[in-house]
C-alpha angles and dihedrals in degrees: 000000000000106000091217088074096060114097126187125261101229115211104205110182113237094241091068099053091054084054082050096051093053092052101046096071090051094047096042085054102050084043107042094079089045095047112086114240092248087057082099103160114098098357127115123274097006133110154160085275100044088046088051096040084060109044092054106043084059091053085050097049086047091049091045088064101049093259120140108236116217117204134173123177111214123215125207121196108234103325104176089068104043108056106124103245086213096051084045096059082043101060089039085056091043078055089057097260111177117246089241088053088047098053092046087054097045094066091043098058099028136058086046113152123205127183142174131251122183108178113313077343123106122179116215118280119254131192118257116225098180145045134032133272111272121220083022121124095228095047103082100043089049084056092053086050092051097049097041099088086060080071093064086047097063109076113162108016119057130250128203113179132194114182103297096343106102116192114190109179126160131182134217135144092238115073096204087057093050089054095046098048101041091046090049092056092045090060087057089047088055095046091046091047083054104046089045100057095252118125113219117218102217083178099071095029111122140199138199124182115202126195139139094269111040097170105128088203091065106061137096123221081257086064112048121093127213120181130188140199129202087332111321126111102234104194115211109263126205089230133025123176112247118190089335092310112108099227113195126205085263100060081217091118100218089140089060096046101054084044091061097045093046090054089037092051090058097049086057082053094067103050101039078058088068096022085124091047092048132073113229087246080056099047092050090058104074082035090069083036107049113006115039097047079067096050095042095039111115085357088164091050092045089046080091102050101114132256090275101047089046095056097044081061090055096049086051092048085045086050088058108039096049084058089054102053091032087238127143102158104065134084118256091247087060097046082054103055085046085056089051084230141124111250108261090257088051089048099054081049095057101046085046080058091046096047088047087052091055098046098051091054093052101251099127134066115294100241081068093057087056091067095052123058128180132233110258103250090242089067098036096112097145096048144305119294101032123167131224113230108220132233107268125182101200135026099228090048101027111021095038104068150094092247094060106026093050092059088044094058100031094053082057095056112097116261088247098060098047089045090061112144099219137030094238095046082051092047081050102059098031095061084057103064130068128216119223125223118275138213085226125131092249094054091050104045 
C-alpha cells in the first residue's frame, strides 16, 4: 500500500471534548458575522444539499443568460494536517483574540505527540507542529477560521468552500475572458495554499465548463477553454464528482443517477439473497437503512433530473418493494400505500416545499433566500407568502430550476398550509398531500 495514503488516528481523552463543547458556541458566534456565507462545512443550517443546490442554481441562472460558466474544483492533500499551529494563533490573534483565549488555544493545538506501531513494534514519539486534531469538536471550526482569509484574496471569481472541498467558478459571455480571469485567480489560490503551508494536489484538481451549447464539435478555438493551477494543464471534463454528487457539463445528473442505482440495485441483491429467510417487517428494515437514504439524498437537487432519469428511480423503488411484500401483482401506487410512503417523484416535491418554508422564514443559508422573493403585500391577492416566479429565457436552464419551480408549486399550496406556525406543523401537513403529474416542461424532458 502507498504510505501517502495513510493518515493518523488521533485519541483525544472525554474530558477534553466537554471542555470542547463548552468552547465551540463561544467561538461560532463570534465567527458567524466574519465568515463569509459560502464558508458551508460545520455551520448551522448548512449542508452538502443547500451548498449544491447553490451552486447550481447560479450556474443555471448564468447559463440561462448565455453566459459561459468557468469551474475548477481544487484539491488539498491532506489539509486538515497540515495547517501551521503557529500561522493558525496568528491568524486567531489578526481576528482580535484576547491574550487569555490565545494562550488557552495554544495548549490545545500545540505539545501534541504522534508516533508509529507496526505490529508488537512502536517508533519513537515525535512532537507535531502542525494539523488539527481529527474526530475532535474544535478541529473543524479551526480549519474554517484558517481558510477564511483566501476568501479576501479572491476578488473577481467566486468561492464556495465545504471543509477541504474549494470551488472557484467565474461567468462571462466571452470565453477568452472566462479563461483569463479564472487562471489568473488560481494563481492567487496556488500562491495562498503555499504561503500558507498547504500542499495543492494539481493531480487530482478538476474542471467543468457549462454553457447552453456543450457540444464540443461545435466550437471554435475561440471558444475552448484550458485552465491551470500551480503549473498543471486541467483540461474541462464532462463530469467531475461534487460532494460526493457527479455533476456533467449539462447539470442534467444522469451520471448520478446511473451511480445510485447501481449501489441501490445491489443492495436489492442481498436481500433478495435471504428474501425466503426474512419477514417482510425484517426486510424493511435494511430498506429505511440502506436504500431509501439513497433515493431521498440531495431530493431538491435531483427534482430536476429529467423525466428519464426519474422514472428509472421509480422502477428501481418498484423493484424493491415488490422484494419486500413479496408482491408482484399490484400497481406501484398500491405497494406504496401498503408502505405507508410518497412515491419517489412526491417526495422530492415535499422536501422542495420544506426547504421553501424554511427559507422564507429565514432558517437557510442566506445565499438560498437570494433565489425566492416574496409578493409585496399590496399586490397578495391570492394569500399570504406568495412567491414571484421569476423571467426566465429557456426551459433547461430557466424552467427547470429551483428558483422557478419553488415558487410554481408553493403558490399551489392552500393558504392554510403555507401559513403553517411552526416547521414541524408544516412537515406534517406537506407529507400528506400528493402531487399529480404535470404537462410541464420538467415532467416531460
Amino acid at each position: 500500500m502507498d504510505k501517502t495514503n495513510y493518515r493518523p488516528v488521533t485519541i483525544l481523552p472525554a474530558i477534553s471534548k466537554v471542555f470542547e463543547k463548552c468552547l465551540c458556541p463561544q467561538l461560532t458566534s463570534y465567527f458567524e458575522t466574519i465568515f463569509p456565507p459560502t464558508v458551508t462545512a460545520y455551520r448551522k443550517n448548512h449542508s452538502c444539499c443547500t451548498t449544491l443546490l447553490r451552486l447550481t442554481e447560479h450556474w443555471k441562472i448564468e447559463a440561462d443568460s448565455n453566459n459561459i460558466i468557468g469551474a475548477t474544483l481544487i484539491d488539498l492533500s491532506k489539509a486538515f494536517y497540515r495547517l501551521p499551529h503557529n500561522l493558525l494563533l496568528e491568524k486567531l490573534s489578526a481576528y482580535g483574540f484576547s491574550l487569555e483565549s490565545l494562550e488557552l488555544l495554544t495548549n490545545y493545538v500545540k505539545n501534541r505527540a504522534q508516533c508509529v506501531r507496526l505490529g508488537n513494534t512502536r517508533s519513537t514519539t515525535g512532537k507535531l507542529m502542525s494539523g488539527v486534531p481529527q474526530g475532535s469538536v474544535l478541529g473543524p471550526h479551526l480549519f474554517n477560521i484558517f481558510i477564511n482569509d483566501l476568501f479576501y484574496n479572491i476578488k473577481k471569481a467566486k468561492i464556495s468552500a465545504y471543509a477541504d472541498d474549494k470551488q472557484f467558478y467565474f461567468s462571462n459571455a466571452n470565453a477568452r475572458i472566462v479563461q483569463k480571469t479564472l487562471n489568473s485567480e488560481l494563481a492567487v489560490v496556488s500562491s495562498w495554499i503555499t504561503d500558507n503551508g498547504l500542499l495543492l494536489n494539481p493531480d487530482k484538481c478538476e474542471s467543468l465548463i457549462f454553457r447552453r451549447t456543450n457540444s464540443k464539435y461545435n466550437q471554435t478555438e475561440e471558444e475552448k477553454i484550458n485552465f491551470s493551477v500551480d503549473g498543471t494543464l486541467i483540461e474541462p471534463s464532462t463530469t467531475c464528482k461534487l460532494l460526493g454528487v457527479h455533476i456533467d457539463e449539462r447539470l442534467n445528473f444522469n451520471n448520478y443517477v446511473a451511480s445510485i442505482c447501481k449501489k441501490i440495485s445491489k443492495q436489492i441483491a442481498v436481500i433478495s439473497r435471504f428474501r425466503k429467510l426474512l419477514s417482510i417487517q425484517t426486510k424493511l428494515m435494511p430498506y429505511k437503512a440502506y436504500i431509501l437514504p439513497h433515493f431521498t439524498y440531495y431530493s431538491t437537487v435531483l427534482m430536476h433530473c429529467g423525466k428519464t432519469a426519474s422514472d428509472k428511480l421509480e422502477k428501481l423503488n418498484k423493484r424493491a418493494l415488490r422484494l419486500i411484500f413479496n408482491d408482484n401483482v399490484n400497481a406501484y401506487t398500491t405497494l406504496l400505500d401498503i408502505a405507508n410512503m410518497p412515491s419517489l417523484h412526491d417526495r422530492r416535491v415535499q422536501d422542495m416545499c420544506i426547504l421553501i418554508y424554511k427559507v422564507i422564514h429565514g432558517t437557510t443559508p442566506t445565499p438560498l433566500r437570494t433565489l425566492l422573493t416574496l409578493r409585496s403585500k399590496s399586490r397578495n391577492l391570492r394569500g399570504k407568502f406568495i412567491l414571484v416566479k421569476p423571467r426566465v429565457i429557456t426551459n433547461k436552464y430557466g424552467l427547470n430550476t429551483f428558483r422557478y419551480y419553488g415558487p410554481k408549486i408553493w403558490n399551489s399550496l392552500n393558504d392554510e398550509l403555507r401559513t403553517s406556525p411552526t416547521l414541524k406543523t408544516f412537515v406534517t401537513r406537506i407529507r400528506k398531500i400528493t402531487f399529480d403529474a404535470c404537462n410541464c416542461s420538467l415532467c416531460n424532458t
